[in-house]
C-alpha positions as CSV (number, residue, x, y, z in Angstrom):
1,X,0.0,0.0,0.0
2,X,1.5,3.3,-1.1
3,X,1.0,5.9,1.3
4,X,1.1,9.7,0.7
5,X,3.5,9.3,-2.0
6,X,6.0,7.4,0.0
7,X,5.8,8.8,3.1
8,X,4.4,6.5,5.8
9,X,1.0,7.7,8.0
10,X,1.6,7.5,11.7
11,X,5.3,8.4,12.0
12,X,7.4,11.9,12.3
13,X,8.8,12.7,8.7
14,X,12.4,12.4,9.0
15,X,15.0,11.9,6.3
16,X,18.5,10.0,5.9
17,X,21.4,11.5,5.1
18,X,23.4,11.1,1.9
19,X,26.4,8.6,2.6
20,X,29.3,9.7,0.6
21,X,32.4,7.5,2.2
22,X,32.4,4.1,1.9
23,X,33.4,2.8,5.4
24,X,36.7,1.7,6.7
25,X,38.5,-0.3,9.2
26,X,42.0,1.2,10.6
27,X,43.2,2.7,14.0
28,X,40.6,5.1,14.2
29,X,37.3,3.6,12.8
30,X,35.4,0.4,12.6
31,X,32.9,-1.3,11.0
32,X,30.5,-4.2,12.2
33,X,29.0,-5.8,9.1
34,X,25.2,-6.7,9.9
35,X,24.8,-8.6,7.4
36,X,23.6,-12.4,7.6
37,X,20.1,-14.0,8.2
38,X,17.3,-11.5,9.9
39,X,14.2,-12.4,10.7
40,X,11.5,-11.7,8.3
41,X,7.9,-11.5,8.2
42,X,5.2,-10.2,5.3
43,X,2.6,-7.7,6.1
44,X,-0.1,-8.0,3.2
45,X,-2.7,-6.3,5.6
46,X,-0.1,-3.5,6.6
47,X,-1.0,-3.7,10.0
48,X,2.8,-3.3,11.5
49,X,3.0,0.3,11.7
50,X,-0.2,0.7,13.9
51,X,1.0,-2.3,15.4
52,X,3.8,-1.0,16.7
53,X,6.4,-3.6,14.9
54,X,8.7,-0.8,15.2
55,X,9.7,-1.6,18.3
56,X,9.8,-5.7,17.5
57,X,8.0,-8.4,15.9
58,X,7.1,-11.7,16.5
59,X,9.1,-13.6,13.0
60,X,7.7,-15.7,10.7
61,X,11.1,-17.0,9.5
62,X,14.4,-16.3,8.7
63,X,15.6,-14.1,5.3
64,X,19.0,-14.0,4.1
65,X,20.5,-10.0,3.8
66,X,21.7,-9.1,1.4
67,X,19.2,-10.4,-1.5
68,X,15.6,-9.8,-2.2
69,X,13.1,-11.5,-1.4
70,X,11.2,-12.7,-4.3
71,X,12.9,-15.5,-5.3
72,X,13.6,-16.8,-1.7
73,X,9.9,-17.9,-1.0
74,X,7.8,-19.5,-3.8
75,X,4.5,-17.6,-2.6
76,X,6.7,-13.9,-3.0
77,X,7.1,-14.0,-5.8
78,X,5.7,-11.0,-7.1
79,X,4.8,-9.6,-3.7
80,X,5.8,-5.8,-3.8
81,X,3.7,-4.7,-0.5
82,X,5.3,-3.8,3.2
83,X,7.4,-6.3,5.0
84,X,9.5,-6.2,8.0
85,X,13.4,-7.0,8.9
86,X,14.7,-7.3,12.4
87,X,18.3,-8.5,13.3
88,X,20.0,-8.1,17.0
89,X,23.8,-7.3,17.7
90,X,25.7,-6.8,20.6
91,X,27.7,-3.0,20.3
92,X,31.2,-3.1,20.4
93,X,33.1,-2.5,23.0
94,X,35.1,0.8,23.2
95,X,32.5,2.2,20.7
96,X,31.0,4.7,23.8
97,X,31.4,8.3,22.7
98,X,32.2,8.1,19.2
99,X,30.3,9.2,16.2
100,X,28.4,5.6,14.7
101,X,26.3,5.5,11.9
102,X,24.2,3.7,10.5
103,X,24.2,2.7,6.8
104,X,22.6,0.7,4.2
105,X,23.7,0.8,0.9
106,X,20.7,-0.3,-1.2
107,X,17.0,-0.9,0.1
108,X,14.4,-1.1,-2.6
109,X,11.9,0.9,-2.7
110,X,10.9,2.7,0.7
111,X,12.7,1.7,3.9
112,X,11.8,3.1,7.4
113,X,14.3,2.1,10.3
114,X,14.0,2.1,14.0
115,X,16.8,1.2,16.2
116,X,15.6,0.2,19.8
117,X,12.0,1.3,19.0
118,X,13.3,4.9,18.3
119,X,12.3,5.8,14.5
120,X,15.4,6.8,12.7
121,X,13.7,8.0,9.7
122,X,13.0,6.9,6.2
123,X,14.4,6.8,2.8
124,X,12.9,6.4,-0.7
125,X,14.7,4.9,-3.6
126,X,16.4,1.8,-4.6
127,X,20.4,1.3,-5.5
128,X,21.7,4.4,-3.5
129,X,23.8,4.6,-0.3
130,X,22.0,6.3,3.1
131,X,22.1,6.1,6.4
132,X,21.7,7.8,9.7
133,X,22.9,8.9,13.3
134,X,22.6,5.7,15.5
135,X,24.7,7.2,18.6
136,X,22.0,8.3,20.7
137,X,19.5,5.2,20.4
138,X,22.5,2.7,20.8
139,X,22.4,0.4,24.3
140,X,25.6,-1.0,26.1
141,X,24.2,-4.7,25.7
142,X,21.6,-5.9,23.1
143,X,20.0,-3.6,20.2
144,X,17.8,-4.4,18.2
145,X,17.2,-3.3,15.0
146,X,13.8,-2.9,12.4
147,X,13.2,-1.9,9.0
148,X,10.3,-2.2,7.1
149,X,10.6,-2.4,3.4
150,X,7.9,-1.6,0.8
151,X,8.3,-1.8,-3.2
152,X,4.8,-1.2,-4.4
153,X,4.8,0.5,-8.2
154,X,3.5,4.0,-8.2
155,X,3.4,6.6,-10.9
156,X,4.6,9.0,-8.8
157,X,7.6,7.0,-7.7
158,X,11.1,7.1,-9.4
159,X,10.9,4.4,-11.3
160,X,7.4,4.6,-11.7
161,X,4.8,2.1,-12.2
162,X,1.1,1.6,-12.8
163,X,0.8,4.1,-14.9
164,X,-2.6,5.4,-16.1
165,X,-2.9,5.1,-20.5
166,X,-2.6,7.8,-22.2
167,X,-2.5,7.6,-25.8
168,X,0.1,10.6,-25.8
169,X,2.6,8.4,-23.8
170,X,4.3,5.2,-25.7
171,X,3.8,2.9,-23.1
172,X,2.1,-0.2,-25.5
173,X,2.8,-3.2,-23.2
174,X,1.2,-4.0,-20.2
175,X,2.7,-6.9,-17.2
176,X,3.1,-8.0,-14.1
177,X,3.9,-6.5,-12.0
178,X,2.8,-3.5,-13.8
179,X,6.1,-2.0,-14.2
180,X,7.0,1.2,-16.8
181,X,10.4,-0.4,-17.3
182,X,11.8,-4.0,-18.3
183,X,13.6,-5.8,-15.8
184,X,11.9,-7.1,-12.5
185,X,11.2,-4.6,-9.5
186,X,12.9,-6.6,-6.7
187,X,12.7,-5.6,-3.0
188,X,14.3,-5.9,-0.3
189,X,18.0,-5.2,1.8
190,X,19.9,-5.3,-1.3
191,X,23.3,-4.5,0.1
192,X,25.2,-4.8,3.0
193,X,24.0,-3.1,6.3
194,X,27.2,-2.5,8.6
195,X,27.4,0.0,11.9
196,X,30.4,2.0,11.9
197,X,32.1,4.4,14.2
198,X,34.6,7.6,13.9
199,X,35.8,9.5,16.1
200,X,33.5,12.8,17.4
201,X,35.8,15.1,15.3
202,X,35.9,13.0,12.3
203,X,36.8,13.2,8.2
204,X,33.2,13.0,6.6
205,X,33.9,13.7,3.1
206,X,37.0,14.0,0.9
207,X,36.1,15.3,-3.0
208,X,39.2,14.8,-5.1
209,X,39.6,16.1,-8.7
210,X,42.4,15.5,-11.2
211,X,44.5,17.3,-13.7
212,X,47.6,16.2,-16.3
213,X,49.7,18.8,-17.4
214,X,52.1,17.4,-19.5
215,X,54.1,14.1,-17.4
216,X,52.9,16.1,-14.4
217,X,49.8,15.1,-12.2
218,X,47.5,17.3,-10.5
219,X,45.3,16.2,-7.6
220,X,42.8,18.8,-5.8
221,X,41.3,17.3,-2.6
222,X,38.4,19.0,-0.8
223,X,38.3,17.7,2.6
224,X,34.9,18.7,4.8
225,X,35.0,17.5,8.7
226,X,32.5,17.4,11.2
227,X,32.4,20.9,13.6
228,X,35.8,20.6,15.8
229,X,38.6,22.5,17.2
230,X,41.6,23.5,15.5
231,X,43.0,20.7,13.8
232,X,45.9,19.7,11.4
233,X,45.0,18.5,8.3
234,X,47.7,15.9,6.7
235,X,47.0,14.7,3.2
236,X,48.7,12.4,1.2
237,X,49.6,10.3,-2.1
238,X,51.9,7.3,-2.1
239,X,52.2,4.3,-4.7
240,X,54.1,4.0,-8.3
241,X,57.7,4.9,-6.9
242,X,56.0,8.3,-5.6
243,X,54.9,10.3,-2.6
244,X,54.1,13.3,-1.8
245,X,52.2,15.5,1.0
246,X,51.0,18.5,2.2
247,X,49.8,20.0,5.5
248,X,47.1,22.7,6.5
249,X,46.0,24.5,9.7
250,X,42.1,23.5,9.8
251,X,39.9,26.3,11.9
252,X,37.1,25.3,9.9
253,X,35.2,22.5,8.6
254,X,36.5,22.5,5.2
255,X,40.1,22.1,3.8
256,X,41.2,22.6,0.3
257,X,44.4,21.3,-0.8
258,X,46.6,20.3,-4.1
259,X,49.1,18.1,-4.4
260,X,51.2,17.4,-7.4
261,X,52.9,14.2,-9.0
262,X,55.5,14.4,-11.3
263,X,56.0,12.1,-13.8
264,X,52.8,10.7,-13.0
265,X,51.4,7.0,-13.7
266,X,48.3,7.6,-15.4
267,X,45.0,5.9,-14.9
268,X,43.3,4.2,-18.4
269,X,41.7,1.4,-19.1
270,X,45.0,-0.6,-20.8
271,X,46.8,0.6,-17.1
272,X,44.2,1.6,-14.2
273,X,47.3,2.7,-12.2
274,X,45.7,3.8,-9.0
275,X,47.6,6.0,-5.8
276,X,46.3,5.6,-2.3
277,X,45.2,9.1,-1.2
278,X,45.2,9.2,2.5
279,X,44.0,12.1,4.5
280,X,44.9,12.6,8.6
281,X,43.5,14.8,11.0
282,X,45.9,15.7,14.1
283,X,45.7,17.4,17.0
284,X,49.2,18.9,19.1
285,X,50.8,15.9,16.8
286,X,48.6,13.0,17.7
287,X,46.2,11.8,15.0
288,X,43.2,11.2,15.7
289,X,41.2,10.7,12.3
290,X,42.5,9.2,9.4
291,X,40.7,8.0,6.1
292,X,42.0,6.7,2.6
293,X,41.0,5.8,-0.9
294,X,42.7,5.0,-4.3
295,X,42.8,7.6,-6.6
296,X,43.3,7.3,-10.2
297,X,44.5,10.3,-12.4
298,X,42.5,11.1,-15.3
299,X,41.3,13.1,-17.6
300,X,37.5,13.1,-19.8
301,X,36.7,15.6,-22.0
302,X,34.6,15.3,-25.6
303,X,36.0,17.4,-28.2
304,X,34.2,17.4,-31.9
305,X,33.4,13.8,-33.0
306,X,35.5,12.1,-29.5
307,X,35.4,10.8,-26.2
308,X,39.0,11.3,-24.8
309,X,40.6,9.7,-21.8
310,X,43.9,12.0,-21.3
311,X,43.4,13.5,-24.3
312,X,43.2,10.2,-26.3
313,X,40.2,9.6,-28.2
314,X,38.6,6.2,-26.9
315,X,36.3,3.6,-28.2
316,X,33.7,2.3,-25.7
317,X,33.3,-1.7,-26.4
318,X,30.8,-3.1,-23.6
319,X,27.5,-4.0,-22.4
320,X,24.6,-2.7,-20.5
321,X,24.3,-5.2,-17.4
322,X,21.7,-5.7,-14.7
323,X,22.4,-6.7,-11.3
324,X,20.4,-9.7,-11.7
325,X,21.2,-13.7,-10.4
326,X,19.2,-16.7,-9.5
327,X,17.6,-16.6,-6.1
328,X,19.5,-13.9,-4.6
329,X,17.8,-11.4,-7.4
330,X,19.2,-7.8,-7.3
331,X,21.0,-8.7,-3.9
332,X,24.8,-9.0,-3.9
333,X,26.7,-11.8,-4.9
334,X,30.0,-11.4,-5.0
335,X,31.3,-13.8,-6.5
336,X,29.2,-13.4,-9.5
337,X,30.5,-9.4,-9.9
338,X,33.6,-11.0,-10.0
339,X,32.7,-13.7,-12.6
340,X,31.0,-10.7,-14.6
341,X,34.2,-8.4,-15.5
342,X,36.2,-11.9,-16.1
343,X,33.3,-12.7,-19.0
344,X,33.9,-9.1,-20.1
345,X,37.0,-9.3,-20.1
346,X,37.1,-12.6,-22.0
347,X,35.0,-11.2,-24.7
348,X,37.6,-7.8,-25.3
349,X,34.8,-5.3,-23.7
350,X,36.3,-2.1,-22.1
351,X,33.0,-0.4,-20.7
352,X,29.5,-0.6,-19.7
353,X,26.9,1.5,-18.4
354,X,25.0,0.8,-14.8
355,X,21.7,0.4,-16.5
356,X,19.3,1.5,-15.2
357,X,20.6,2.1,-11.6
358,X,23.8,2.7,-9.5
359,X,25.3,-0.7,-9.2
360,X,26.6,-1.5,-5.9
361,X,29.8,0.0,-4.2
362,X,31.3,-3.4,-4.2
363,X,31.4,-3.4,-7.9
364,X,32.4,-0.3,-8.8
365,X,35.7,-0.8,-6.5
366,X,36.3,-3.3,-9.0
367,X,36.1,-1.1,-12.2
368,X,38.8,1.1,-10.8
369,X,40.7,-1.8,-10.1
370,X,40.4,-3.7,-13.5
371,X,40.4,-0.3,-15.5
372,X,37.0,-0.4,-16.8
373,X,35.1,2.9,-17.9
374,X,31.5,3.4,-16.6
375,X,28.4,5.1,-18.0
376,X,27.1,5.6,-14.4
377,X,23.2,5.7,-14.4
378,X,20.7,6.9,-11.7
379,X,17.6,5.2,-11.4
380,X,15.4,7.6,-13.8
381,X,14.2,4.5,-16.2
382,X,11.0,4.8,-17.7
383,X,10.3,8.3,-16.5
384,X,6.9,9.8,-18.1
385,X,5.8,13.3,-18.4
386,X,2.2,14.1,-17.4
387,X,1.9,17.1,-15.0
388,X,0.5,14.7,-12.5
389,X,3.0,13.6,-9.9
390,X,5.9,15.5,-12.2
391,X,7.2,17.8,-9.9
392,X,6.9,15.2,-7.5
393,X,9.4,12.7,-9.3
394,X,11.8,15.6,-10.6
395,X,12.1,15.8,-6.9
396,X,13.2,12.5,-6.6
397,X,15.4,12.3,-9.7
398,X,17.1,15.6,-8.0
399,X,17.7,13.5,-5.0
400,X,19.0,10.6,-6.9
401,X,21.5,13.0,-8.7
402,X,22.7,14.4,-5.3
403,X,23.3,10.4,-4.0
404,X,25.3,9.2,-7.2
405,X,27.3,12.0,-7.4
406,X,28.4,12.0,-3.4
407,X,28.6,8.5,-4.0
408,X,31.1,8.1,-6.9
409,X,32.7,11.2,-7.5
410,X,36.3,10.1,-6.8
411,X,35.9,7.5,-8.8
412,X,38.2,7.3,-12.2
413,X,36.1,4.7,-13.5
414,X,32.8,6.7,-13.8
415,X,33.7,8.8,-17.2
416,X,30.2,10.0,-17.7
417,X,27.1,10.3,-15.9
418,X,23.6,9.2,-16.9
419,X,20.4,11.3,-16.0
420,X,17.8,8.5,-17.0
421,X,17.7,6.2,-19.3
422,X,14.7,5.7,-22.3
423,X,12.5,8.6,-20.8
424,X,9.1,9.2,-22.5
425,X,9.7,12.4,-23.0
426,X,7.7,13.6,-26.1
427,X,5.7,15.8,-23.8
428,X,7.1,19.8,-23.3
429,X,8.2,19.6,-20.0
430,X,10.8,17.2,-20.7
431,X,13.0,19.7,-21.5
432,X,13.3,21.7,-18.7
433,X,12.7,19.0,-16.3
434,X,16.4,17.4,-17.7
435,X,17.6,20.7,-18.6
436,X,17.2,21.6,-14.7
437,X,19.1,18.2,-13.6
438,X,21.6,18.3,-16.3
439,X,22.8,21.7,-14.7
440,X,22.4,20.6,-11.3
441,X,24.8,17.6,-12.3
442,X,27.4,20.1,-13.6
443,X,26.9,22.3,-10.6
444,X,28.2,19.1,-8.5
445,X,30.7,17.8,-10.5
446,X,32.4,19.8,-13.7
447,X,34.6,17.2,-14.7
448,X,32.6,14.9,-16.7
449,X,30.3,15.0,-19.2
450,X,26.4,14.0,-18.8
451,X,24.4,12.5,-21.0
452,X,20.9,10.0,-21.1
453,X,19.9,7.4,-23.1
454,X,17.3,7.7,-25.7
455,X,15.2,5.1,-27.4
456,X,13.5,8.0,-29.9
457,X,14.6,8.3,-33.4
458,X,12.8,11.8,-33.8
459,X,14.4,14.9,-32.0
460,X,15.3,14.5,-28.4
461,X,15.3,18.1,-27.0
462,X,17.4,17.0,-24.0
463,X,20.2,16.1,-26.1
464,X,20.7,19.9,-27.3
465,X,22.3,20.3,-24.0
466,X,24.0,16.8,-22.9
467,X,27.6,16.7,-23.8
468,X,27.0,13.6,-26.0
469,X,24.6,11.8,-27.8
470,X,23.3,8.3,-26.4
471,X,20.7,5.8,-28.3
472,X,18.9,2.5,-27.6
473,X,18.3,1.0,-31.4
474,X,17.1,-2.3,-32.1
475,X,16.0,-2.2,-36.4
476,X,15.6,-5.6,-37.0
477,X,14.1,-7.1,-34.1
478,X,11.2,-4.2,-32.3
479,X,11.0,-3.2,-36.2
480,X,12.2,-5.1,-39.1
481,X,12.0,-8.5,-37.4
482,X,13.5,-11.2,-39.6
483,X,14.5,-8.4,-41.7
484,X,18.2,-8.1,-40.8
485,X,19.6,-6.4,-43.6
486,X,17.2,-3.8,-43.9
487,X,17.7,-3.1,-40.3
488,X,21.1,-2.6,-40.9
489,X,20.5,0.0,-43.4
490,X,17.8,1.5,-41.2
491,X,20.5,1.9,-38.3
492,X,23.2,3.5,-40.8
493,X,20.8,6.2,-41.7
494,X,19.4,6.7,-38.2
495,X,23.2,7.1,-36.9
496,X,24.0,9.5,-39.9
497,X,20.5,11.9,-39.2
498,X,21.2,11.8,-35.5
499,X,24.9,13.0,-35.8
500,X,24.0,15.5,-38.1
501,X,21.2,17.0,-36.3
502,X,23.4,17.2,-33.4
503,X,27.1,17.4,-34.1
504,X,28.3,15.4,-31.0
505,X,29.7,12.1,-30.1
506,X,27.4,9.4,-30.0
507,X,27.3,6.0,-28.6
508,X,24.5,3.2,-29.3
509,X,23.9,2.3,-26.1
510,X,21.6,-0.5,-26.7
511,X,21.3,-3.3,-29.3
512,X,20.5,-7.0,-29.3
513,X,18.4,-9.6,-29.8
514,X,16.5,-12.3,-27.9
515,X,18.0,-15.6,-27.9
516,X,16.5,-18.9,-26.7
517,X,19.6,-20.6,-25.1
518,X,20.2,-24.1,-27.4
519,X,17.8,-22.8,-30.2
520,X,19.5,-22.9,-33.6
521,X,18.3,-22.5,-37.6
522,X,19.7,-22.0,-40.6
523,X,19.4,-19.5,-42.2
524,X,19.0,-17.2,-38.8
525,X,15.6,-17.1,-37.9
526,X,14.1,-14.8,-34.6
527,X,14.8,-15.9,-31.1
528,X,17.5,-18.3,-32.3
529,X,21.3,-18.2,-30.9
530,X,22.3,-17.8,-34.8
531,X,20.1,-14.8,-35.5
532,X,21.3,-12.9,-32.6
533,X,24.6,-13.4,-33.5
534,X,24.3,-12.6,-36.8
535,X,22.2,-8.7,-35.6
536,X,24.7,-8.0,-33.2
537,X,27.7,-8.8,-35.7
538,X,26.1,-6.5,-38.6
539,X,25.4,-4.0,-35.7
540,X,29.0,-4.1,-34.7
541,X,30.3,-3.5,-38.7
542,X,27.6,-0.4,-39.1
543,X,29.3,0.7,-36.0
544,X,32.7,0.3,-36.3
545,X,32.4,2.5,-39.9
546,X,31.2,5.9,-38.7
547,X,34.2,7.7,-37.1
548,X,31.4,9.8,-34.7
549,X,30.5,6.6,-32.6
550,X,32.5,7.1,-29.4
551,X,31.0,3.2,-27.9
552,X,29.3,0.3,-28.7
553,X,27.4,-1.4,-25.7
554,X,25.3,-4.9,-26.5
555,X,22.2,-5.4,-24.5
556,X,22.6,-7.5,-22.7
557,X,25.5,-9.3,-21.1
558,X,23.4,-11.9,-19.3
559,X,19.6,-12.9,-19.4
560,X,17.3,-11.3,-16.6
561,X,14.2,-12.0,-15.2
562,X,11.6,-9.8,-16.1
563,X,7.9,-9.0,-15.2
564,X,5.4,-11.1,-17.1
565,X,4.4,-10.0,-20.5
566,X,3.5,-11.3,-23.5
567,X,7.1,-11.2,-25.5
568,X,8.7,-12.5,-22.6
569,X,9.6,-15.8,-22.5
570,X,9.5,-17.2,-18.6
571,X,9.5,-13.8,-17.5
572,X,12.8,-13.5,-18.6
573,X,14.7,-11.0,-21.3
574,X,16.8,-13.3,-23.5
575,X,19.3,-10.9,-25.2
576,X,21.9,-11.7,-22.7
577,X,24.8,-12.9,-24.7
578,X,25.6,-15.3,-21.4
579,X,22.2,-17.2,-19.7
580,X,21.4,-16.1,-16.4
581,X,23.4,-18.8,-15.1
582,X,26.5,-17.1,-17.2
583,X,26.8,-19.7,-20.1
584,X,28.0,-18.5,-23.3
585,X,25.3,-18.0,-26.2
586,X,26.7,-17.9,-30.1
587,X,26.7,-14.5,-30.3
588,X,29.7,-13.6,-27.1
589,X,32.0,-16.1,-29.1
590,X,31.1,-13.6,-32.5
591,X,31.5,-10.4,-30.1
592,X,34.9,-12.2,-28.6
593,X,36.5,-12.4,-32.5
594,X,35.2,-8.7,-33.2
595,X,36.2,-6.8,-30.1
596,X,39.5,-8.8,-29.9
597,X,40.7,-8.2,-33.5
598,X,39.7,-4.5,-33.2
599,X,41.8,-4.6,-30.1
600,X,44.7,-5.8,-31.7
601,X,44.3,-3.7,-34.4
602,X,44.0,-0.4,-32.7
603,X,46.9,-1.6,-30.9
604,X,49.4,-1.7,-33.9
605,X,48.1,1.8,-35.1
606,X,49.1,3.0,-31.2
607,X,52.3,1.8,-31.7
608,X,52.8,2.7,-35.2
């Protein structure tokens, strides 16, 4: 039951906070990891809340966190109403007097949290970080702690759902759940939950920014504090045969410092060299704060018809993904992230984008570590423009902008960032509504371009201000099916009329076909392993001939489940060029010979 647009009847309206540092374990902070098995119980009637479940409930069994709960109990299938966690831990000791937060890095879609019966507060929105001041609720022996999680679609929800008809909207397809987007609206504790604590007079946000001048590095570091004494603030950055440091006298809570790196390593994707940037905060010599992160040195810029890394034009060669795996659903797994970038790797990608949602922390430490680029997405997918409810999700794609951006700033991997991905935005306000989100995502962070992803072939007024120019296409499969060639053709003149109407970069951001694992025919025929392979080949050639196209992402890497609907077979999108269960298809053997010779063959022209 959706109540007053996501805000729940019967409690105090209080927000989280935005949670920017990913935390850490050393001499001055620690982490408990709540993570595990909770207890778990549905509430179909939605009686908890009056019933005071706040404070406790009596459990109807136990729920593993983190994972969603659909696929862990046959009858929740497609259950999207309220349901309620509760897990106990013992506080640990020395942890009296410090600053400990709370902090959950994915809840989807509406989470309310009360920590020893006292309310902390709520927060709407799947895929992004929050969390909140435990200290003053926190006992010396046993908490206990309660959230209650509710996914129901709404249209006035970011991503929405259930939304009215309206012959001025495209939305042709209706399924269940009744979602305005194709993958399957999981809920639950996606991430982990840990319990951390800093000191009082603690680091709480570093904001670094990098430069190349010539062989010489620049890194600009904002540091902001919580409200202390004088301090000294120490700042440094060690690794590749280099280090260097500087010190400031800290009245305030904010410190801005440089530091510079000769003969700097550069980060890329053929060497993500990375420098551990570590920031101290001292006191009459003794430290008594200190935070680090890696730090990769990088430049992105588009000039004319390019995307340039360091002032090198680069060809994105990827996939859009989904966070998506058998029983665990959107939860995280681990070991498959790390199976993921192996199978991209294997098949010669470079890139993809986070469609359509922030993927966890946990992964995106990886892409800085492996050197891949990201198309970072927020969770706008599917976004619709009637005046009713719009101010109320421009609101909520503001806040989602906010979250990413304080979330992966520092990263080196994240080269551009995505406002929302296939919006239905034939409607007037569109316009202004990105025009107002592009500039607040500029306002925040300067350094690298924005851009969305659009599936219309007409004008897309949005893209007269986004740095670059990104497209969902699929000519011979939603239009042309069987009809291959003359989808090809179709694409080549769609490419041609978009780059000429809008003299930018442009990247196809989407193409594929369905794909019926073990399915074969000859000659090609729809929904067969040959016939995908055979699109996604001919889309690769088109591609690879028009000097504009900065990338090349293939949707999708894996199959994903799906809401129910008429083209989709078990519930599931086929167009993964791995199955679900990450088995290779035809067509990632085709994309392995494509991507790798292009490889080699850029190569030799670097060289030469």
């Amino acid at each position: 039951m959706q109540r007053g647009g996501g805000c729940l009847s019967g409690l105090q309206r209080t927000g989280s906070q935005i949670a920017s540092l990913y935390p850490c374990s050393n001499a001055s902070r620690q982490v408990l990891n709540l993570s595990g098995f909770w207890d778990f119980r549905f509430d179909p009637g939605d009686a908890g809340l009056d019933a005071g479940w706040g404070a406790g409930f009596a459990p109807q069994r136990p729920i593993a966190v983190p994972a969603s709960w659909n696929e862990q109990f046959e009858e929740a299938l497609d259950y999207l109403g309220p349901a309620w966690y509760q897990t106990r831990f013992i506080l640990p000791w020395g942890w009296s007097g410090k600053r400990v937060r709370l902090r959950f890095g994915s809840v989807n879609y509406l989470a309310a949290v009360w920590l020893n019966g006292a309310h902390l507060g709520e927060h709407e929105g799947g895929h992004l970080p929050f969390e909140f001041d435990a200290a003053p609720y926190l006992r010396a022996g046993e908490n206990l702690l309660v959230v209650r999680v509710e996914g129901e679609l709404a249209p006035d929800r970011v991503p929405p759902g259930r939304i009215p008809p309206d012959p001025r909207d495209d939305f042709p397809h209706r399924n269940h759940p009744d979602t305005s987007f194709d993958f399957f609206p999981f809920c639950g504790i996606h991430r982990p939950v840990v319990l951390y604590a800093t000191p009082r007079d603690a680091i709480t946000d570093l904001t670094v920014r990098t430069e190349l001048e010539g062989t010489t590095g620049l890194v600009r570091v904002r540091l902001d504090r919580t409200p202390g004494d004088g301090a000294t603030a120490r700042l440094s950055l060690k690794g590749h045969g280099a280090e260097v440091a500087e010190e400031v006298s800290l009245s305030g809570e904010t410190a801005e410092i440089e530091l510079t790196l000769p003969d700097v390593a550069p980060w890329s994707p053929e060497a993500p060299n990375l420098y551990e940037l570590a920031a101290e905060l001292s006191r009459g010599g003794e430290v008594f704060d200190r935070y680090s992160l890696p730090v990769g040195v990088r430049t992105v810029t588009v000039e004319g018809d390019a995307l340039l890394i360091n002032g090198e034009p680069v060809k994105l060669r990827g996939f859009g993904r989904h966070e998506d795996f058998p029983v665990a659903g959107r939860g995280l797994v681990p070991p498959a992230v790390v199976k993921d970038y192996a199978l991209m790797r294997w098949v010669g990608a470079n890139s993809f984008r986070t469609s359509h949602y922030p993927y966890s922390e946990e992964a995106m430490d990886l892409a800085d570590r492996l050197g891949f680029l990201v198309i970072d997405e927020t969770p706008a997918v599917g976004l619709f423009f009637a005046e009713e409810g719009l101010g109320r999700r421009l609101q909520l794609c503001r806040q989602y902008v906010r979250e990413l951006v304080a979330r992966d700033k520092n990263r080196p991997a994240v080269i551009l960032w995505s406002l929302a991905n296939e919006p239905h935005s034939k409607r007037p306000g569109a316009k202004e509504f990105f025009r107002e989100l592009y500039g607040l995502t500029k306002s925040l962070d300067p350094t690298r371009p924005v851009t969305l992803a659009s599936m219309h072939e007409e004008a897309d007024e949005a893209f007269e201000f986004c740095d670059l120019i990104c497209l969902n296409r699929y000519f011979g499969w939603y239009t042309e099916p069987g009809m291959l060639e003359e989808g090809f053709a179709r694409l080549s003149e769609d490419l041609d009329a978009a780059h000429a109407r809008y003299h930018k970069p442009v990247i196809v951001t989407e193409f594929g076909a369905d794909a019926l694992p073990g399915c074969h025919s000859h000659p090609p025929e729809m929904f067969t392993e040959e016939y995908q392979a055979e699109m996604i080949s001919g889309y690769v050639r088109v591609l690879e001939e028009k000097p504009y196209v900065a990338g090349q992402h293939v949707w999708n890497l894996c199959d994903f489940k799906t809401a129910q609907e008429a083209r989709r077979v078990g519930g599931m999108n086929l167009k993964g060029v791995f199955t679900r269960d990450r088995r290779p298809k035809l067509a990632a053997h085709r994309l392995r010979q494509f991507w790798n010779a292009r490889h080699d063959e850029d190569t030799r022209k670097e060289r030469a």
